[in-house]
Each structure stands twice: as structure tokens, then as C-alpha cells.
C-alpha positions in Angstrom: 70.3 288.9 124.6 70.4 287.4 121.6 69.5 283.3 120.8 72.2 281.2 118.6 71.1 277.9 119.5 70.0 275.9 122.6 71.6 277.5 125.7 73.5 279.7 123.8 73.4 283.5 123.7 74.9 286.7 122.2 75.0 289.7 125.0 75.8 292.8 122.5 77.7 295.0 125.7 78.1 298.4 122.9 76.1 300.0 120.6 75.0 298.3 116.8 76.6 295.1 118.2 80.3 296.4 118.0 81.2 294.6 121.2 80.0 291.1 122.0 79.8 288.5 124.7 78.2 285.2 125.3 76.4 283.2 127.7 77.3 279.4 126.8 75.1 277.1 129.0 76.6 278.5 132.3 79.7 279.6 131.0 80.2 283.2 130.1 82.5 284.2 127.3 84.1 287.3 127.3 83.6 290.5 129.1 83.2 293.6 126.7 85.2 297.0 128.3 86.3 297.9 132.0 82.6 300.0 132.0 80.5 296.6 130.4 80.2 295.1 133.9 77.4 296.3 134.6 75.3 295.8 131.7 76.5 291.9 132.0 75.6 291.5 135.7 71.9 293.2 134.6 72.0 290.0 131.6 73.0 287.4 133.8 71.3 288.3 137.1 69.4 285.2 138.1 71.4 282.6 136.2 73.0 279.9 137.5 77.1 281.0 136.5 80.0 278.2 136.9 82.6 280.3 134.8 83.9 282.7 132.1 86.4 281.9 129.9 88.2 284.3 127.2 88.4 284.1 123.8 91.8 286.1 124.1 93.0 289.0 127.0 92.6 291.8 124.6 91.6 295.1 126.3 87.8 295.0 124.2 87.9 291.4 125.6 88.7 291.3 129.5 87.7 294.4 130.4 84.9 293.8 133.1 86.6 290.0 133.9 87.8 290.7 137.1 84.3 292.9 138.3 82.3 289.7 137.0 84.3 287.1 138.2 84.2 288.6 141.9 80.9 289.2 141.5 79.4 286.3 140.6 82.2 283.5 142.3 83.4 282.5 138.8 86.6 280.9 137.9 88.5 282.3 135.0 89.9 280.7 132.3 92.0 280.7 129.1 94.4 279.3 127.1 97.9 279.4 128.1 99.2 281.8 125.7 97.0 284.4 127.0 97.0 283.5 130.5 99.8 286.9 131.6 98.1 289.2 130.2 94.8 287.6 131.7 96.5 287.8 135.5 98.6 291.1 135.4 95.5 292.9 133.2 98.6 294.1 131.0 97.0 293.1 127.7 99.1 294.7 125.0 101.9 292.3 124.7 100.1 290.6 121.4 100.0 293.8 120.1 102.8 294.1 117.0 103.2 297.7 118.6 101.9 297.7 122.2 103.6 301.3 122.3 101.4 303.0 119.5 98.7 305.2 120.0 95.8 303.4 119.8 97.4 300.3 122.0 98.1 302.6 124.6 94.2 304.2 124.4 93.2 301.0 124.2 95.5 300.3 127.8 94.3 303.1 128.9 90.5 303.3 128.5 89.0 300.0 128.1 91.3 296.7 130.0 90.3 295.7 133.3 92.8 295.0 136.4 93.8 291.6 136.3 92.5 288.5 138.1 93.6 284.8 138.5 93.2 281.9 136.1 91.9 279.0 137.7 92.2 276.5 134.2 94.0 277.2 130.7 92.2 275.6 127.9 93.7 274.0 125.3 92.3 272.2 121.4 89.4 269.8 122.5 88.6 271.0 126.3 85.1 271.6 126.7 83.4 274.4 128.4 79.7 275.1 128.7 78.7 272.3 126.0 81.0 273.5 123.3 84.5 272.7 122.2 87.6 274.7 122.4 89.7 275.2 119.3 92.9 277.0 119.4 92.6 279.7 116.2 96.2 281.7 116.7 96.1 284.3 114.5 94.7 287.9 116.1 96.6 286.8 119.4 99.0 283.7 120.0 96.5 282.1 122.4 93.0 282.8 120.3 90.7 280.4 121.1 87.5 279.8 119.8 84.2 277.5 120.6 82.8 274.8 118.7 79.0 272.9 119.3 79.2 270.3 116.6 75.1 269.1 117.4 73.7 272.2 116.0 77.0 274.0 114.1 76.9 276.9 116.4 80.5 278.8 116.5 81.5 281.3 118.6 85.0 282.7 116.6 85.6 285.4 119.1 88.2 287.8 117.2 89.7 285.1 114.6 87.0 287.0 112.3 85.2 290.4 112.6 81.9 291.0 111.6 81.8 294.5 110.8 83.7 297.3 109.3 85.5 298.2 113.5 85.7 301.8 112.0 82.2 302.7 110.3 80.1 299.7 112.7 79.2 298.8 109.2 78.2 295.0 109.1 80.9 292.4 106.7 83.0 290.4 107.0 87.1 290.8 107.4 89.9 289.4 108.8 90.8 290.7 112.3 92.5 294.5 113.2 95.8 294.3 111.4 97.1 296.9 114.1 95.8 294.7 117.0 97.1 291.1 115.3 100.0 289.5 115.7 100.3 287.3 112.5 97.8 287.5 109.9 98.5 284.2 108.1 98.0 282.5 111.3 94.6 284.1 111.4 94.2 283.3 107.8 94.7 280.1 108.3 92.8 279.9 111.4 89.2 281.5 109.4 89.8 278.4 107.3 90.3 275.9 109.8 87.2 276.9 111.5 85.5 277.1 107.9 86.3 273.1 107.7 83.9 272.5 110.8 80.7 273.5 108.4 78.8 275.8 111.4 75.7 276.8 110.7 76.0 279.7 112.9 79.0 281.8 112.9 79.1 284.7 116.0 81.8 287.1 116.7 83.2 289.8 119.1 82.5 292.5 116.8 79.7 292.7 114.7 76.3 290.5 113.7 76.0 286.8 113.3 76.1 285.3 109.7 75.4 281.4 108.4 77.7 279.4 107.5 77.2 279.8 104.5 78.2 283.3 104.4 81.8 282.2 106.7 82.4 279.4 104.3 82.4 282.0 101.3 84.7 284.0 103.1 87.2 281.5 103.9 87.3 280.3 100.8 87.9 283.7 99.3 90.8 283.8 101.8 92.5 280.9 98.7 
């Protein structure tokens, strides 16, 4: 694993970081592919676990949700937007073609079954010391996770930070196949910008300052 800041932790669940997850106080976020569950149960064996929550129900995303959350006892949750896909484990309705090739791969090979959501998260909740903020964009129920005491962010998908195709590390806006309006998530990258992190962590790819995000967004006009 991987330190951001006090209590919080990047678990890379793929090679080169090109799937991530994160341990926030005792809340994990995310859960990599159907095959990560493993490799998370080996990270978090011995840790004291209240919940996971999702960043959105993409396939890359939830995979391993359901093995983890039976598991360990955890409660699952989400925002409400995302909350369907999140129960039935049919995660391609965000898609802007859930029938093309790579959505139904993506179906196919990497989401989990589905399992219940015990709370939907919503702009200001809190969950495992940090702060929810909605960032639409990538899917209609994005959300990301704010610590204002240190400026640790956890942007989930709003951002990628790496090339998804060559693992190369940069930064970019989300999959344009796998997003369902890029000006939302345009306008998200900036809203999350405004916050001033220090530490900016994603689903796919390395860690960057603030610094570096800020740049970004503000290339974004």
C-alpha cells in the first residue's frame, strides 16, 4: 500500500498502478476487478473495516464489492445515481454505448455480481474522515472524497492519471467511450481543482500534487 496522508492509503490492485483502491480510515473505496478480491482481503487482513463505498459502479470499480463486502461484514455504499447498477451488478447503463465491444468485454470480464446498498451518499456526507463531493461527469453519480486538514483528494475516475492504453503516467480527462458527458466531467476536474489539495489520487494511474491538478484544470479554460 501506498501512504497519502494520515490514515489514508492507495492499494494499486493491477500492475504499474493502472487500477487503484483505497483504504480511508476504516472505510475502503473501491474494489479493483471481479479477480482483485483477493489481493484486497491479503491488504486489509487485520484491519478494523466498517465499510466500502464506491467512487462510481463501473465494472474496473465494483468488481470484487460483493466478495469483500461478504467477507469482511461491510456495508456498501454510494451515491444514488449509481446505486442500480451497484445492486443488480449490471454496470454498463452509464456507458454512452453499453452495447459496444469494449462495454460488453468490460461486462463480461471484469464486474462483480451485485450486492446491496446499505447508505447512498450525497455532496457533504462523510465517510472514513473525508468528505463526499458529487463530481458527475465519467458517470451521473461520480463521487469523489475530500480531507480538507491535509488536502488529500481521492478523485476516483473524474480524472485519470495515466495514458489507460500505454499505462503511461499523465494526466487526462476520463475514457471518452466509458463517460457519459464530458463537460460535466470538465467541469467537475475544475470544481475539485477550487478545493486547493495537496494530494491528488486516482483509479488509474500515480498520485500528483496539487500543483500538477490545478495546472490541469486550469488548462481545461
Amino acid at each position: 500500500m501506498i501512504q497519502l496522508g494520515e490514515g489514508a492509503w492507495q492499494i494499486p490492485v493491477m500492475p504499474r498502478q493502472s487500477v487503484n483502491c483505497y483504504l480511508l480510515g476504516d472505510v475502503l473505496v473501491d474494489a479493483g476487478v471481479k479477480r482483485s478480491g483477493p489481493k484486497l482481503l491479503r491488504a486489509l487482513r487485520g484491519k478494523a473495516m466498517s465499510g466500502h463505498a464506491l467512487t462510481h459502479a463501473h465494472p474496473d470499480h465494483q468488481g470484487a464489492t460483493a466478495e469483500v463486502c461478504r467477507a469482511l461484514n461491510l456495508s456498501l455504499m454510494c451515491h444514488p445515481a449509481e446505486r442500480e447498477a451497484a445492486e443488480t451488478g449490471y454496470v454498463l447503463g452509464s456507458f454512452p454505448n453499453p452495447k459496444s465491444l469494449m462495454a460488453r468485454m468490460q461486462q463480461r470480464f471484469f464486474a462483480g455480481e451485485g450486492h446491496p446498498v446499505a447508505r447512498t451518499l450525497i455532496e457533504g456526507d462523510r465517510v472514513g474522515g473525508f468528505e463526499v463531493i458529487e463530481t458527475p461527469g465519467h458517470t451521473k453519480g461520480h463521487i469523489s472524497f475530500w480531507r480538507a486538514s491535509d488536502g488529500v483528494l481521492i478523485a476516483g475516475d473524474a480524472a485519470v492519471g495515466m495514458n489507460l492504453f500505454t499505462t503511461t503516467p499523465r494526466l487526462g480527462l476520463p475514457l471518452g467511450i466509458a463517460t457519459w458527458d464530458m463537460d460535466a466531467a470538465r467541469a467537475s476536474i475544475c470544481k475539485l481543482a477550487a478545493l486547493g489539495p495537496k494530494r491528488v489520487a486516482f483509479g488509474h494511474g500515480p498520485a500528483v500534487s496539487g500543483d500538477v491538478f490545478t495546472e490541469f484544470a486550469a488548462q481545461l479554460g
